[in-house]
C-alpha positions in Angstrom: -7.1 -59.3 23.3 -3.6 -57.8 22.4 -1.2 -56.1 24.8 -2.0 -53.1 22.1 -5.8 -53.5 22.5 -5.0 -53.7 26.2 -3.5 -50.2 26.5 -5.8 -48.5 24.3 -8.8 -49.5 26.7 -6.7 -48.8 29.6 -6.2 -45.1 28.8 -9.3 -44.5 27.5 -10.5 -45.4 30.6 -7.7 -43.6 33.1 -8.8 -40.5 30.5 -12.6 -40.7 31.6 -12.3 -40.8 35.2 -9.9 -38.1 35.3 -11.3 -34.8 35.4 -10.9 -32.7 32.8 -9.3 -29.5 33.0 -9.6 -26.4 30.9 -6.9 -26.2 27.9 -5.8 -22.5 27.0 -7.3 -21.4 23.7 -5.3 -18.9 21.9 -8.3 -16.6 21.9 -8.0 -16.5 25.8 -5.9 -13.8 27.6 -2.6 -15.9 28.7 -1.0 -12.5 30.5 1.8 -12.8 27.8 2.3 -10.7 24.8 3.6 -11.7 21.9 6.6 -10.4 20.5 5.7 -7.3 18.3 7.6 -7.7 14.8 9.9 -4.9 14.1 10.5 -3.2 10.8 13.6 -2.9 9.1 13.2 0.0 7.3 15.3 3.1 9.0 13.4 6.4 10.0 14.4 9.8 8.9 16.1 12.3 11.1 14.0 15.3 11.5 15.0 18.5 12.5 13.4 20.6 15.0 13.1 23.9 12.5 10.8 21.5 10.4 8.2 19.9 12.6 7.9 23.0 14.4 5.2 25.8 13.4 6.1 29.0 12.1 5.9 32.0 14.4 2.6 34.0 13.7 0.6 36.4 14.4 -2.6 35.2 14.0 -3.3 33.6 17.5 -2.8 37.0 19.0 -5.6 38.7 16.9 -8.0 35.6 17.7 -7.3 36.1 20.9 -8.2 39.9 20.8 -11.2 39.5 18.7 -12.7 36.9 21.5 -11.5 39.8 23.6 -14.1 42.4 21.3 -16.6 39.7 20.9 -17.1 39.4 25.0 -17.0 43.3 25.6 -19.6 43.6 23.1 -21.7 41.3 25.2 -21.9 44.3 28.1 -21.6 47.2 25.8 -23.7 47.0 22.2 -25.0 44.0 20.0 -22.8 46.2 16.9 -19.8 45.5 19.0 -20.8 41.9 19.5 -21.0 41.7 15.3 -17.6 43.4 14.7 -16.5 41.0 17.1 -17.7 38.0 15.6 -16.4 39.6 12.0 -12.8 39.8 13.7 -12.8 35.9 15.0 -14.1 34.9 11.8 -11.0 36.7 9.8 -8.2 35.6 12.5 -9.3 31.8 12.1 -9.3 32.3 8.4 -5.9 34.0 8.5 -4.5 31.4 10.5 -5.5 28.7 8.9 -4.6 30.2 5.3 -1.2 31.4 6.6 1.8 29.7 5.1 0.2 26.3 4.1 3.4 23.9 3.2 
């Protein structure tokens, strides 16, 4: 046999009686993370008068017709339905108020 021929047997056998150990995958959890790609483009400066909402009204009437809907629990089942009426007309008042 060759010197090559020689080798070849030589580390296929050193390779079989070693035990084999478990080679990462990249599907397995290595604890690192890889390096998230940033993107180039620039943001937008924002001020705080536009992201933030406009003063209203409307969550102080919701919160007084919850206020009329629970008394009319204890006093009449009328009061309970004017009640309701109000809750129903703040939410639609806030939500129709001012849409940008």
């Amino acid at each position: 046999m060759s010197q090559k021929q020689q080798e070849r047997i030589e580390a296929q056998e050193t390779t079989e009686e070693a035990p084999e150990t478990p080679v990462p995958q990249e599907s397995q959890p290595t604890g690192e993370t890889p390096p998230k790609k940033r993107d180039k483009k620039k943001g937008k400066w924002v001020s705080i008068e536009e992201i933030s909402p406009k003063p209203s009204y409307w969550p102080l009437a919701l919160t007084i017709s919850i206020c009329v809907l629970l008394m009319g629990i204890m006093i009449h089942p009328v009061v309970i339905g004017v009640g309701a009426l109000l809750v129903i007309l703040s939410v639609m008042g806030w939500r129709l108020e001012g849409g940008s």
